[in-house]
PyMOL CGO cylinders between C-alpha atoms (Angstrom):
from pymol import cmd
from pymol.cgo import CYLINDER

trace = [
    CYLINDER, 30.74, 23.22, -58.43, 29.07, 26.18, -60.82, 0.3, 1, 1, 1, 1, 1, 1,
    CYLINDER, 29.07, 26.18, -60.82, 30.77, 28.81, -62.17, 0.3, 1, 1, 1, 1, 1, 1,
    CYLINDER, 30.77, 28.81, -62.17, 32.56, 29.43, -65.38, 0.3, 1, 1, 1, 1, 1, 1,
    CYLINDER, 32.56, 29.43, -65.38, 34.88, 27.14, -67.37, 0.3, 1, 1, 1, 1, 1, 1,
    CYLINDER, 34.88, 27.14, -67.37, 37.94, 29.44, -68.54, 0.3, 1, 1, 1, 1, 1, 1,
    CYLINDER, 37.94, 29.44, -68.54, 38.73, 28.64, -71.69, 0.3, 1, 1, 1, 1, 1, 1,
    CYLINDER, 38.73, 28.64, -71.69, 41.36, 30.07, -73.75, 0.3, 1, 1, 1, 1, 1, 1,
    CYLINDER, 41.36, 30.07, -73.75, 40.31, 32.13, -76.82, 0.3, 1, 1, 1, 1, 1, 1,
    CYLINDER, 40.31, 32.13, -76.82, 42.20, 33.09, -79.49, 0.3, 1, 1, 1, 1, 1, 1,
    CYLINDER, 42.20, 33.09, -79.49, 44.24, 36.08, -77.34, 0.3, 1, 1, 1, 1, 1, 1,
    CYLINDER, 44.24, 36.08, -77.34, 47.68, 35.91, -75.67, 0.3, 1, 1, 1, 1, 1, 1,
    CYLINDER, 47.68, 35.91, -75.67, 47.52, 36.50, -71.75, 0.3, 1, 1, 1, 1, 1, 1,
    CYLINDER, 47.52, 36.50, -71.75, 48.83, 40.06, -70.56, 0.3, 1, 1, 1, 1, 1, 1,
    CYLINDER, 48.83, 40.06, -70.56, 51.63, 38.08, -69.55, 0.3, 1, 1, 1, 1, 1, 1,
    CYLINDER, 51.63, 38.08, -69.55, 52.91, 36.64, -72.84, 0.3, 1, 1, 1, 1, 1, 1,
    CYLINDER, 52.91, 36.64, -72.84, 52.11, 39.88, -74.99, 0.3, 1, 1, 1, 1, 1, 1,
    CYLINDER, 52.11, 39.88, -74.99, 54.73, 41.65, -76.29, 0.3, 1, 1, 1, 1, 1, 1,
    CYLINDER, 54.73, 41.65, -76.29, 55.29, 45.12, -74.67, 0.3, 1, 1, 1, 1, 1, 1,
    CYLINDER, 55.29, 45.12, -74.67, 55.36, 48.69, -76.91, 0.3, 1, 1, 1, 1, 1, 1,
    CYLINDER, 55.36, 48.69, -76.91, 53.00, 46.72, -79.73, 0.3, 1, 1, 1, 1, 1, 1,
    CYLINDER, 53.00, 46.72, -79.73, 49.74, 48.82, -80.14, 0.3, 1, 1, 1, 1, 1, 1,
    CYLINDER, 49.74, 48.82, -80.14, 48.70, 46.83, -83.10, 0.3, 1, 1, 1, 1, 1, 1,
    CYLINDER, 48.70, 46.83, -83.10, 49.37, 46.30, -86.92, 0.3, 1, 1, 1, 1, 1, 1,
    CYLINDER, 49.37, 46.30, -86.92, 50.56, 48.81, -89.13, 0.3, 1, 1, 1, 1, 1, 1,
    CYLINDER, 50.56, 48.81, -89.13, 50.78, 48.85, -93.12, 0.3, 1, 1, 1, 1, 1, 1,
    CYLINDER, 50.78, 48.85, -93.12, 53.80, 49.12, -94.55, 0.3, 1, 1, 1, 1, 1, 1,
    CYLINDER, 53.80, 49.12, -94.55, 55.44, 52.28, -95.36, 0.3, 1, 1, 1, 1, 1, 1,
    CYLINDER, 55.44, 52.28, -95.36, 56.65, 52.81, -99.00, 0.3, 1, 1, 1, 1, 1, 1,
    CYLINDER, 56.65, 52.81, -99.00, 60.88, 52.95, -99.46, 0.3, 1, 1, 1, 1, 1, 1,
    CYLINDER, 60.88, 52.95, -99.46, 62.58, 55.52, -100.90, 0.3, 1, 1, 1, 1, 1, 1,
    CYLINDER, 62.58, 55.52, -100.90, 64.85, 54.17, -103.58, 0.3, 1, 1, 1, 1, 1, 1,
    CYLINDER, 64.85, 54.17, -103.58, 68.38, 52.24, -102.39, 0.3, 1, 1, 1, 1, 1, 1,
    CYLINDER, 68.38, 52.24, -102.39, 70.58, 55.11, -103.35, 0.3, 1, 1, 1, 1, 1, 1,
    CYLINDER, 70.58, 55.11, -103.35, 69.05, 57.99, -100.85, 0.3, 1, 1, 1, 1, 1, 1,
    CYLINDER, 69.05, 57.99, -100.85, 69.06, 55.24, -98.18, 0.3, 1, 1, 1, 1, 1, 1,
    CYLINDER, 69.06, 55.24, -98.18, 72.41, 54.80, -96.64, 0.3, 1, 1, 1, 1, 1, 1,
    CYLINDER, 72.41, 54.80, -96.64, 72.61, 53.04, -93.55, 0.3, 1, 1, 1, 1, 1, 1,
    CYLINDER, 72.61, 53.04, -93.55, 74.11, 54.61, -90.49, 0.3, 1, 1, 1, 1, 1, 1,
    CYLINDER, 74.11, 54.61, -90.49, 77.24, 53.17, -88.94, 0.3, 1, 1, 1, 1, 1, 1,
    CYLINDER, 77.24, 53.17, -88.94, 75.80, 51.87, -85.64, 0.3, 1, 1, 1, 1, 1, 1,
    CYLINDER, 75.80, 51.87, -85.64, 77.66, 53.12, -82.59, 0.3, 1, 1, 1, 1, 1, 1,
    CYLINDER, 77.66, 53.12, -82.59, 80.25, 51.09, -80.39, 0.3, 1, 1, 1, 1, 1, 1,
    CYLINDER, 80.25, 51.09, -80.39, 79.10, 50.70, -77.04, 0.3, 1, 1, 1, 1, 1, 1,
    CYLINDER, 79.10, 50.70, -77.04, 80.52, 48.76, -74.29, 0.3, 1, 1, 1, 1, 1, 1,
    CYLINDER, 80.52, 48.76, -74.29, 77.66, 47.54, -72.21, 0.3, 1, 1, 1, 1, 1, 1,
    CYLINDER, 77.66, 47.54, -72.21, 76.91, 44.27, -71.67, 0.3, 1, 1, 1, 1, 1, 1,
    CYLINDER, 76.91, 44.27, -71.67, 73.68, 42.81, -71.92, 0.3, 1, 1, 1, 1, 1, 1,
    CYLINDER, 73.68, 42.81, -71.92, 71.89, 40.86, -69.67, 0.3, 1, 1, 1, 1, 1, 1,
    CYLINDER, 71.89, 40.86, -69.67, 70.87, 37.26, -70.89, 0.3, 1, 1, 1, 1, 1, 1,
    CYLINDER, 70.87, 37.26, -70.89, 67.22, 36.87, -70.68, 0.3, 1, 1, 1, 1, 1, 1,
    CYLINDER, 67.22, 36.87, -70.68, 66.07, 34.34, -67.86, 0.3, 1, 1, 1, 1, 1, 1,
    CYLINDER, 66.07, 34.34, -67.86, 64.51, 31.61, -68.19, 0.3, 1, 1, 1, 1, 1, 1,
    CYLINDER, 64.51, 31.61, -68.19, 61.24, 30.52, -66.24, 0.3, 1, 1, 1, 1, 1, 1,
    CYLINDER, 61.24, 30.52, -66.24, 62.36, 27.97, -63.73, 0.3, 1, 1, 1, 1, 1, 1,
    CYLINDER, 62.36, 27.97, -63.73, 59.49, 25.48, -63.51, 0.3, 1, 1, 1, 1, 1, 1,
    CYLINDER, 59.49, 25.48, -63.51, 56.99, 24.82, -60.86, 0.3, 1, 1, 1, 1, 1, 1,
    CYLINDER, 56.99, 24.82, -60.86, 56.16, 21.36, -59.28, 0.3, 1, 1, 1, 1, 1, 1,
    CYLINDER, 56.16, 21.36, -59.28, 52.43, 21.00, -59.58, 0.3, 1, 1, 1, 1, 1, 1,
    CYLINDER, 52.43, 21.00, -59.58, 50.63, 20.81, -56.61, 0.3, 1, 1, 1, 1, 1, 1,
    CYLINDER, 50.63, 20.81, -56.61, 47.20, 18.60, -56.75, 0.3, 1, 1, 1, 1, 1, 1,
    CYLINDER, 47.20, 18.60, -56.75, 44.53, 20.30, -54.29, 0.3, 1, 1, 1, 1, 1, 1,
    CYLINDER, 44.53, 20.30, -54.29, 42.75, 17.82, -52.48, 0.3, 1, 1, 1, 1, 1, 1,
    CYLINDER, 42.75, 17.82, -52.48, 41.76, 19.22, -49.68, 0.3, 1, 1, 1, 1, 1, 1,
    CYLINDER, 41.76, 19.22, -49.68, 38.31, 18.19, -49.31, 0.3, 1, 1, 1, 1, 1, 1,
    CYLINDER, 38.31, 18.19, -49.31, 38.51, 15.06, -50.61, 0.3, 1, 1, 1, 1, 1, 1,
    CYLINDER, 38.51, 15.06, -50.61, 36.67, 12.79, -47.94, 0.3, 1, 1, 1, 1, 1, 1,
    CYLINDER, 36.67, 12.79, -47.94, 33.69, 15.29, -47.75, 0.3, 1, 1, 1, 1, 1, 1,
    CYLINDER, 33.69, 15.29, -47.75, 33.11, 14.85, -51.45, 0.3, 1, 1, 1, 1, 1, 1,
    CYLINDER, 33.11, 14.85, -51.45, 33.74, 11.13, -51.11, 0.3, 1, 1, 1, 1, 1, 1,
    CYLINDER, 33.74, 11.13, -51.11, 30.86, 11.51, -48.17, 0.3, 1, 1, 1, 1, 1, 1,
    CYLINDER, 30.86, 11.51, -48.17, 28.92, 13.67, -50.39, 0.3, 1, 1, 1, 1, 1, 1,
    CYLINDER, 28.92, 13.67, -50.39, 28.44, 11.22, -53.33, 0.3, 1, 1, 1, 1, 1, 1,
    CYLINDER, 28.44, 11.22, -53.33, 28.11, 8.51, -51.08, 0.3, 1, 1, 1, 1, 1, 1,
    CYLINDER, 28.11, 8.51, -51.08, 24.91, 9.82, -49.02, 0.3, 1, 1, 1, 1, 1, 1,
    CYLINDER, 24.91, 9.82, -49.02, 23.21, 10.67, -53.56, 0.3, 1, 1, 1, 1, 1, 1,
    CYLINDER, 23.21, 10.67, -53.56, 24.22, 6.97, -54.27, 0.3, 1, 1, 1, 1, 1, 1,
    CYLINDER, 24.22, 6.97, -54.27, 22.51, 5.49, -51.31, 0.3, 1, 1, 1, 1, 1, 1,
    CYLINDER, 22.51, 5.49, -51.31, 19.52, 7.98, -52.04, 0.3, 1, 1, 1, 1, 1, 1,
    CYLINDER, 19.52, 7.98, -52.04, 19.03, 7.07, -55.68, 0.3, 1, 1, 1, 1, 1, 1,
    CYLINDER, 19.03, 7.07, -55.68, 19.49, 3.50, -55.05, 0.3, 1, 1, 1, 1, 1, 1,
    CYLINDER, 19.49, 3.50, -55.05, 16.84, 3.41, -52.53, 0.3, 1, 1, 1, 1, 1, 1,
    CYLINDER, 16.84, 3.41, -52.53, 15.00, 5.48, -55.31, 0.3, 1, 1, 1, 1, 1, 1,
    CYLINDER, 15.00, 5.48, -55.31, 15.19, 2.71, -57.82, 0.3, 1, 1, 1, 1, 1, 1,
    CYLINDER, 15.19, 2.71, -57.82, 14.31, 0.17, -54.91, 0.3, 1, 1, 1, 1, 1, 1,
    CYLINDER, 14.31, 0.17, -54.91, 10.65, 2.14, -53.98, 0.3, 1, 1, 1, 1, 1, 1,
    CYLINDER, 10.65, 2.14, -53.98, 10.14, 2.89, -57.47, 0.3, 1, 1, 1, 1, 1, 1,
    CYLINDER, 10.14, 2.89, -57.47, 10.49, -1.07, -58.59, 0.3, 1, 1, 1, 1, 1, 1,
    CYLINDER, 10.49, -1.07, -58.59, 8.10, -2.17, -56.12, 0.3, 1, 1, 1, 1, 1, 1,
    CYLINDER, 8.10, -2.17, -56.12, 5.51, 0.66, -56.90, 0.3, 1, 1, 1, 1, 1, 1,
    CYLINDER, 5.51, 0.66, -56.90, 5.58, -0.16, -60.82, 0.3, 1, 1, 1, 1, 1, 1,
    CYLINDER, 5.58, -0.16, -60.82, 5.89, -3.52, -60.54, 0.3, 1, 1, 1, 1, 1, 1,
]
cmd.load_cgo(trace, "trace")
């Protein structure tokens, strides 16, 4: 049972990162109110698509090799107990 414990750091997944952000920019200076005008935005008839929602997944436990392991620990019980037994009589 080695390997590596994955741990979240301080990082959003590829998956959850928002797409077309390189990183953070400072902020431009304005021109003054008056030179700014806003653009009239243009009619368009297209309808957009309502994002979708995630549908969640049952979670499936994996316990597949459950009565090896139970087998496993088992056999290290007996052979530490018997262990302790030798050792008591030796010492004592």
């Amino acid at each position: 049972m080695s390997g590596k414990s994955r741990r979240r750091g301080r990082h959003l997944p590829r998956s959850k990162r928002k797409k077309g952000r390189k990183g953070f920019s400072a902020p431009v200076a304005s021109a003054p109110a008056e030179a700014q005008k806003p653009e009239p935005a243009p009619k368009v008839d297209t309808v957009v698509p309502s994002p979708k929602t995630p549908t969640p997944k049952a979670a499936v436990a994996q316990a597949t090799n459950v009565a090896a392991e139970l087998r496993r620990i088992g056999i290290l019980a007996g052979v530490i107990l018997v262990i302790l037994v030798v050792l008591f009589f030796v010492l004592s």
